[in-house]
C-alpha positions in Angstrom: 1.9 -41.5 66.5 1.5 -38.0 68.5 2.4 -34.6 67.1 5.1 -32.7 69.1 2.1 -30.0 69.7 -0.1 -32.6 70.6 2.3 -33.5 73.6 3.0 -30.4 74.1 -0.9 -29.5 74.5 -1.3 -32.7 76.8 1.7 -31.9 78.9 -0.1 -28.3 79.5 -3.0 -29.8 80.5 -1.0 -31.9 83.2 0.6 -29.1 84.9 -2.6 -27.0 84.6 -4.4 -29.9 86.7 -1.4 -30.2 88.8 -1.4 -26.7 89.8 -5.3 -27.0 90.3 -5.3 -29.5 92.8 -1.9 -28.2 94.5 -3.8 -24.6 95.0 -7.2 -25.7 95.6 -8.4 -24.7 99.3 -8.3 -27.2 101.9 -11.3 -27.5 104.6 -9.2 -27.5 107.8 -11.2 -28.2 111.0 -11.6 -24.8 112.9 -10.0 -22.7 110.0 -12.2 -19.6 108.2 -13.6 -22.0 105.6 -14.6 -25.1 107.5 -18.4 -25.7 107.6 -19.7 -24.0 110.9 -19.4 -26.9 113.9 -22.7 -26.3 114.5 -24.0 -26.5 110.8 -26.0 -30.0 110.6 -25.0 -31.5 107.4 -27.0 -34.8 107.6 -29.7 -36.9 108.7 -28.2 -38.6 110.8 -26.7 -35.3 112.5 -30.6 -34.0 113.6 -31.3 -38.3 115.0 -27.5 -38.1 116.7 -28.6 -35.0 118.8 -32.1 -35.6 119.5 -32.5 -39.1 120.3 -30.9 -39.7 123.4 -33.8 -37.3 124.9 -36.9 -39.5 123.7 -37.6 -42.6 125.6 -39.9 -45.0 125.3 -43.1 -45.1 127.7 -45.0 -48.5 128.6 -48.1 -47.8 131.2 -50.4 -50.4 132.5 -54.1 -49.7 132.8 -56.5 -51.4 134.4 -59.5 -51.5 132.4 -63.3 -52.1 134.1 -65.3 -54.2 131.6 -68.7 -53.0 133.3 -68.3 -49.2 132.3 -66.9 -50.5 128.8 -69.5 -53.1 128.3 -72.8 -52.1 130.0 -74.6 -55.7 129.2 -72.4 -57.1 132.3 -74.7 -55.9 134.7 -77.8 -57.5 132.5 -79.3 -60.5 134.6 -79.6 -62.5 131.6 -75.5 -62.2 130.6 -74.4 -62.9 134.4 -77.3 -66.1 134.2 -75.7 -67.6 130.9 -72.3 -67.1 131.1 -71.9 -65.9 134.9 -69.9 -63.3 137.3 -66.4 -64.2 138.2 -65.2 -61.8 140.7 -61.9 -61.1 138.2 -64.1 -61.1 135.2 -65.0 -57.8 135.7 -61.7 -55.8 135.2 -58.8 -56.2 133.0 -55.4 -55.2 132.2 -54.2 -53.3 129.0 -50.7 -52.7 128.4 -50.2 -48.8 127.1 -47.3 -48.1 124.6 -46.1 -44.7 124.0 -42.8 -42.5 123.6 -41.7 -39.5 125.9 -39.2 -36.4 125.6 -36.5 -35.8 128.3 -37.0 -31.8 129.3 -35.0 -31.6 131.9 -31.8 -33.4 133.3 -33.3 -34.1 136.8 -36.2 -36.4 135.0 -38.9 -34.2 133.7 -40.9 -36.1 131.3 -43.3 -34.1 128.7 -45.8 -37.1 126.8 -49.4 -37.3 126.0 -52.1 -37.6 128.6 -53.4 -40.6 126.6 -50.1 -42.6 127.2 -50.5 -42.1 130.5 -54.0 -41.7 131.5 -55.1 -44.2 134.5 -52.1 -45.9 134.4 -51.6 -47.8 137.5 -48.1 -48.2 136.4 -45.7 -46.5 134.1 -42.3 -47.6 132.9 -39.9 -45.5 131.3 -36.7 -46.7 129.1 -34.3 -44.4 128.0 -32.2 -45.8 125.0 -29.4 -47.7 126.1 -30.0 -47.3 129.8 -32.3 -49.0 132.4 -36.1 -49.1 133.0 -37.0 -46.4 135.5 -40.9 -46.0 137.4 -42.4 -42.9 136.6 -44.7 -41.1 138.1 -47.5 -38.4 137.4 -46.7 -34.8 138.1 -50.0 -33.3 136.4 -52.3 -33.9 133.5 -54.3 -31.7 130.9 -56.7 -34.0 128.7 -57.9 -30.6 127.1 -55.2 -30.2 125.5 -53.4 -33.8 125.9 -50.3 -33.0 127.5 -49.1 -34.8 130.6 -45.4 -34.7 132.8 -44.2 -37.6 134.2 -41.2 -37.8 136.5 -37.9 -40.5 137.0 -35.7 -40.5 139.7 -32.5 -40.1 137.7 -29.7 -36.9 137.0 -27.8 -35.8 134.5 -30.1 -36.9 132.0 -30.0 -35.2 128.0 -32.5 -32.4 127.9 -33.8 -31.9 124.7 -33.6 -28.2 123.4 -37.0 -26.7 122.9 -37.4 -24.3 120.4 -40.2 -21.6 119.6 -42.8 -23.6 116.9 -44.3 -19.9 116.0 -41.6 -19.2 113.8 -42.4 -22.8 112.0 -43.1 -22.7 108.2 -45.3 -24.8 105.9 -42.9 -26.6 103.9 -40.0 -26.7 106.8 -38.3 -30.2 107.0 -39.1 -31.9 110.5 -38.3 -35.2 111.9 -40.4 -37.6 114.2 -39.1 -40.1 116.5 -40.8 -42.3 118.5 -41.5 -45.8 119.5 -43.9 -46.8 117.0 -45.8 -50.7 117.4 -43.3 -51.0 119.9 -40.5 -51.6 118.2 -38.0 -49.4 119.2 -37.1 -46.3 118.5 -37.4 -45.0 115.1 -37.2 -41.4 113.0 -39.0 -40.5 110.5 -38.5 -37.7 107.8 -41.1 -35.2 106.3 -42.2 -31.6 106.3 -44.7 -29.3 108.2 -47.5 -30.0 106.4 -49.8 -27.2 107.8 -50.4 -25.3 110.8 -52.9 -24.2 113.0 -55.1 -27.4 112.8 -58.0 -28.4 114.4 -59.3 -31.5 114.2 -62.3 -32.2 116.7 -60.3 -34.5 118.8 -59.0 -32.5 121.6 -61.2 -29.6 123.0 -57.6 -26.9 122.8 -56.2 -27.6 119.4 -53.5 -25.7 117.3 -51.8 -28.7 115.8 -48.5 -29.3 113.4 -49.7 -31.1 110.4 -47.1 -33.0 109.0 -46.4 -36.5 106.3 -43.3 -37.3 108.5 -44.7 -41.0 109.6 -46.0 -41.0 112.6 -48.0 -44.4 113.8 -49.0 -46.3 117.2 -46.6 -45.6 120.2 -45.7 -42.7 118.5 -47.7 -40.8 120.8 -45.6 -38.2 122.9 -42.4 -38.2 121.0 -40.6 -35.7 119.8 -41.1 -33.5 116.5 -37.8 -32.2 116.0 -36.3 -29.4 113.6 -33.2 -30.0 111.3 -30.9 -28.5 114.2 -32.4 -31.4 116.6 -34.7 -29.3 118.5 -37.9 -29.6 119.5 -41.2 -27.7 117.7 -43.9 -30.2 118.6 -44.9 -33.5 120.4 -46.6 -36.0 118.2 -50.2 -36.9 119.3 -52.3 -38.6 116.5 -52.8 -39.5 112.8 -55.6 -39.1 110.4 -56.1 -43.4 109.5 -58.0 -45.5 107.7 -56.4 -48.6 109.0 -54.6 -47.1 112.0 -51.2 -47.1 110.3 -49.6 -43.9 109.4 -51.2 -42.2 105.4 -48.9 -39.1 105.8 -51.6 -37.4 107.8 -50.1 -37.0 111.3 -50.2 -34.0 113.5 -48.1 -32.5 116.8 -48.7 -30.4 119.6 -46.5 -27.2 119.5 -44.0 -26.7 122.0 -44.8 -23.4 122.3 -48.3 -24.5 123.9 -47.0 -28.0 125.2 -44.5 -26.3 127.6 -47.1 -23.5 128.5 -49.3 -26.1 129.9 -46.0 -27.6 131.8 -45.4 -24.5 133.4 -48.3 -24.9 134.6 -48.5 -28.5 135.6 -45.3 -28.1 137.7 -46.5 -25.3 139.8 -49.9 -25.8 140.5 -50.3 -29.7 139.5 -53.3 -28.3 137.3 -54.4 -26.0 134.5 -56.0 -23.1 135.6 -57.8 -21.4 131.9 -59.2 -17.8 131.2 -62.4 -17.5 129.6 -64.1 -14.8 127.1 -67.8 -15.7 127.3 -68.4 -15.9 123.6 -69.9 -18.3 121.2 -67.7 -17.8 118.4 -68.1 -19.3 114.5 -66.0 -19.2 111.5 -66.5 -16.2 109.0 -66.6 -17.6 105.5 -66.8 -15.1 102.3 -70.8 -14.7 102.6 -70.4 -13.3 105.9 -67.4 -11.3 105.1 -69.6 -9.4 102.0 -71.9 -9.0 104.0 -69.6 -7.0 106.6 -68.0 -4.9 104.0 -64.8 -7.1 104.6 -62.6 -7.8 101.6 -61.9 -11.2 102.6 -62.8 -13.5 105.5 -61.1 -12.4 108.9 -61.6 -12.9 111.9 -64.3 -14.9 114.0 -68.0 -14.0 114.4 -69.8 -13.5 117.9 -72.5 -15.9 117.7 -74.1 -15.5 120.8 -72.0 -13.6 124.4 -72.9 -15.4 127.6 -74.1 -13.7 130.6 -72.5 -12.2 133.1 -69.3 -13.7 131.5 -65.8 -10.7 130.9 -67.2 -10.1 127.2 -70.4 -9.2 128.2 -69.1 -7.2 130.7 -66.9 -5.4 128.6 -69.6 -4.8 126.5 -69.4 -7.2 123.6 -72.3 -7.7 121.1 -73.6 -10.3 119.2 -72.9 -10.1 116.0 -69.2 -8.8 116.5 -66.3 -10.0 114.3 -63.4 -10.1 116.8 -60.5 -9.5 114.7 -57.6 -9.7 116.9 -56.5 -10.3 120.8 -53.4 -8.2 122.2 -52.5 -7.6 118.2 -52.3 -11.2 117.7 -55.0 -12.1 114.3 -57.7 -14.0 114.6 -58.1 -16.5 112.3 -61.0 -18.8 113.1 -62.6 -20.1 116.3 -60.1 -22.6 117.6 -57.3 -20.1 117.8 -59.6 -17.4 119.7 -60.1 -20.4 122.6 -56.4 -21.1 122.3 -55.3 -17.6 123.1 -58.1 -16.2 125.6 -57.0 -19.9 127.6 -53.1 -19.2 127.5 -53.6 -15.6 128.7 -53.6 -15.3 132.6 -56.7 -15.1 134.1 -56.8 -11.1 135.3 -55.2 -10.0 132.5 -56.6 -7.0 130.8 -57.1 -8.3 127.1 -57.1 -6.3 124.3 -59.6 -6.8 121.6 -60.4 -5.4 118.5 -63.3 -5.7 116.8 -65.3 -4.5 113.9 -68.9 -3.4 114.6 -71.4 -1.7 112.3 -68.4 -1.3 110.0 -66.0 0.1 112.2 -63.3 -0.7 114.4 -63.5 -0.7 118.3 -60.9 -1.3 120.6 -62.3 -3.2 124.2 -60.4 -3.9 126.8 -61.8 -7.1 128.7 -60.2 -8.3 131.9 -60.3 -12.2 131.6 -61.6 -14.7 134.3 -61.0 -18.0 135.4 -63.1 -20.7 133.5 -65.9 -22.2 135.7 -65.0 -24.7 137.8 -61.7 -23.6 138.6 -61.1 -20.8 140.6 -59.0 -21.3 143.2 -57.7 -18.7 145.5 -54.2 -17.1 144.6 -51.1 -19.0 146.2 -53.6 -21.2 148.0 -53.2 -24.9 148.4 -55.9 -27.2 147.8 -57.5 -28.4 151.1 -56.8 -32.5 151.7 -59.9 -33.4 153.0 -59.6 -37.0 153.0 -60.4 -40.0 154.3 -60.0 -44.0 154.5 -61.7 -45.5 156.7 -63.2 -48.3 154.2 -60.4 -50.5 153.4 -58.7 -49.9 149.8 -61.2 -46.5 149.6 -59.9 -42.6 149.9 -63.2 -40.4 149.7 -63.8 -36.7 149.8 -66.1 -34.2 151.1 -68.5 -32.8 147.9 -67.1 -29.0 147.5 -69.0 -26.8 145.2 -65.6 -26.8 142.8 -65.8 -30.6 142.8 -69.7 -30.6 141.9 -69.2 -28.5 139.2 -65.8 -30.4 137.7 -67.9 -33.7 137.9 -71.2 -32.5 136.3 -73.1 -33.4 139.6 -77.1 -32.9 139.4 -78.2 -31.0 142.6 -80.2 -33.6 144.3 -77.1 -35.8 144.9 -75.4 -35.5 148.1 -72.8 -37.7 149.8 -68.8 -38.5 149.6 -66.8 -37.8 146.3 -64.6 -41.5 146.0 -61.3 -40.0 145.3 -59.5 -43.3 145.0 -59.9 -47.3 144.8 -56.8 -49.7 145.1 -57.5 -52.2 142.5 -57.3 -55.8 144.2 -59.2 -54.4 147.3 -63.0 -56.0 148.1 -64.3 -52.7 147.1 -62.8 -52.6 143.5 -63.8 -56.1 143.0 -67.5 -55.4 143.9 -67.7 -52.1 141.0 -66.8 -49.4 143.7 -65.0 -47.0 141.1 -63.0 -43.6 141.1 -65.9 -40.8 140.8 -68.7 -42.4 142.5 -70.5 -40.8 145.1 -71.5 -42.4 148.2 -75.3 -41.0 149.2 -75.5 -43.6 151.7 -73.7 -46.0 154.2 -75.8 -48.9 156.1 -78.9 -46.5 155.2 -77.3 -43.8 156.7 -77.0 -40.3 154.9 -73.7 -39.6 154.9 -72.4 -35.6 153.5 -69.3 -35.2 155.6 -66.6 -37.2 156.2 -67.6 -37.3 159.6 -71.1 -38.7 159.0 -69.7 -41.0 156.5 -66.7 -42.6 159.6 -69.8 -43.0 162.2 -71.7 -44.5 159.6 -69.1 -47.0 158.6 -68.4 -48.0 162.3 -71.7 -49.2 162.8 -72.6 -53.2 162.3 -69.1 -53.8 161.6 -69.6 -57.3 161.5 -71.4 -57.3 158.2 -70.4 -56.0 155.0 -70.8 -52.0 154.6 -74.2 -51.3 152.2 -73.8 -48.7 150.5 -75.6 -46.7 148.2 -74.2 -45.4 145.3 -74.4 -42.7 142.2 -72.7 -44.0 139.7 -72.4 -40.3 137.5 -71.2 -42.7 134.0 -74.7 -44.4 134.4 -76.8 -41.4 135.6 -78.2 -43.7 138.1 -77.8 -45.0 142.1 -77.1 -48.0 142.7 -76.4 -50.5 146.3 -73.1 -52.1 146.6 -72.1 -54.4 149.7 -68.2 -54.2 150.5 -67.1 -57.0 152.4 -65.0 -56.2 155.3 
């Protein structure tokens, strides 16, 4: 039996809890208290507003089986277990992922999705299959931009991956194994890594999963937006061990820029050969802790020598930005504009020194300002495009200076000349025992005993060696 003052204690409490709830604030959509509309308050709020803009990528590459296997040309193979015509090439299916940056169909991925595809299908989530096609590729740094024929597509919002931060949450979506699209939650891992498999590398380390066919999808930010394209993984077994790593948008759309206006890359240069600086070197410089990179060696008539750089330099910073080690010195002298007047400190016999270096264009690409390159082509053999040899071409395909002749440009796979190991990059020295160095040389040539298959001979640069190949007619 209660006490009158225990009653009237729990009656207190009633009204007390009463009166709580009845004055407690209410979240009214759009009132002064509500959460912010923009304010992302789950998971599911960063997938909601980046996935429609990733889209799965499937490419098909014809593969040739005699630059993969070499023994195919070996008498002895062909004698034991022979030559079918169709034996020679075959077909791999490439699966990959893609971001939407644009509403009119601009597609950023990775050149590797992409790369010699003879086909390339795009699928955007809950829509239909599209053809795509190239726009430009950069395997230095393994970006590529694909186009669709479509409108009003959802562009994904790009923001600047400089102001990422170790320890940031990020999310990766993709079409990894091919099984659809997928996310996958982690956090930036590191920055600024390099890891030997691309020759421009600044990558996003990070343990959000990222496997097969995850290549070129999206590395989003907890407000959905882009800070990176995922490229590759760090495997044992080729599944993902929470070591996977992203190209940062910042550099990923500098190299579309790029792509969209001149279908190319065109890179500035320094002329150094530059190595890390580790503590040894840094007491031995006077410096308090490692900075920088060390000069190893400064090419000739190249803008640092020029500007008078030394061996034995530390270059500390470019236009105020640090240096930290050699990788990120190539990255920013390459995203500067070639002409540009750089400015680079450095430390020399213990002091600094300001020098101003005016960057050129990497060798083998300079190309004349708002020039278009000259189509020079020609197809007079069937299923063949081949180009005149220009000294930019030469020096882009690694050409010794003995060899002269025709630069093939092109082969349609399923034409006599495919099926016979005519391939893209060959050079045609001969036709019917005929020099051949112009196009013009190379159409007379070809018009002669048109009756018989055209002999050709052939350096074949992959094998270092010339070779004769009959096309049929």
């Amino acid at each position: 039996m209660k006490s009158p003052n225990q009653g009237r204690t729990s009656s207190i409490i009633a009204m007390v809890l009463l009166l709580s709830v009845a004055l407690a604030p209410v979240l009214v959509p759009g009132s002064a208290n509500a959460a912010p509309p923009n304010q992302l308050r789950s998971y599911a709020d960063v997938a909601e507003v980046a996935s429609p803009s990733v889209v799965n990528i499937s490419a098909e590459k014809v593969v040739d089986m005699r630059s993969q296997h070499p023994f195919m040309e070996d008498p002895m193979f062909k004698r034991f277990f022979g030559d079918p015509e169709d034996g020679t090439q075959r077909t791999n299916n490439s699966l990959g992922s893609g971001v939407i940056i644009s509403s009119d169909g601009f597609i950023l991925t990775n050149n590797h999705v992409v790369e010699n595809a003879s086909d390339i299908r795009v699928t955007i989530v809950g829509e239909k299959e599209y053809l795509a096609e190239i726009i430009g590729t950069d395997p230095r740094t393994d970006v590529a931009l694909i186009k669709i024929e479509a409108k009003n597509l959802e562009a994904i919002v790009v923001a600047n991956s400089d102001l990422l931060r170790v320890g940031d949450q990020v999310m990766a979506i993709g079409n990894p194994f091919g099984v659809g699209q997928t996310v996958t939650l982690g956090i930036v891992s590191a920055l600024g890594r390099s890891i030997g498999l691309i020759d421009y590398e600044d990558l996003i380390q990070t343990d959000a999963s990222i496997n097969p066919g995850n290549s070129g999808g999206a590395l989003v930010n907890m407000e959905g937006e882009l800070v990176g394209m995922n490229s590759a993984i760090l495997s044992r077994d080729g599944g993902s061990q929470g070591v996977g790593f992203a190209i940062p948008s910042t550099m990923a759309f500098h190299i579309v820029e790029a792509l969209k206006t001149d279908g190319e890359v065109r890179r500035a240069y320094l002329g150094v050969f530059p190595q890390n600086v580790d503590q040894s070197v840094a007491d031995y410089y006077g410096m308090d802790r490692p900075q920088g990179v060390l000069v190893g060696s400064v090419n000739d008539d190249t803008p640092a020598q020029k500007a008078g750089m030394k061996n034995g330099d530390i270059i500390l910073s470019v236009d105020d930005q640090a240096i930290k080690n050699p990788s990120m010195l190539r990255n920013v002298i390459s995203l500067s504009s070639i002409g540009h007047k750089a400015k680079i400190e450095i430390l020399r016999d213990g002091k600094k020194k300001t020098l101003k270096v005016k960057l050129e264009a990497l060798p083998g690409q300079e190309i004349a300002e708002n020039s278009t390159p000259e189509v020079n082509e020609d197809e007079s053999l069937d299923g063949v495009t081949v180009r005149e040899l220009s000294d930019r071409l030469r020096v882009m395909a690694n050409l010794p200076e003995e060899i002269n002749g025709v630069l093939v440009s092109g082969v349609d796979q399923g034409s006599n000349s495919a099926r016979v190991g005519l391939t893209e990059g060959d050079i045609i020295q001969k036709v019917n025992n005929e020099d051949v160095e112009s196009l013009q040389e190379f159409r007379k040539a070809l018009g002669k005993n048109t009756d018989r298959p055209a002999f050709l001979r052939v350096y074949k640069s992959t094998q270092n060696r010339s070779i004769y190949i009959a096309v049929p007619r």
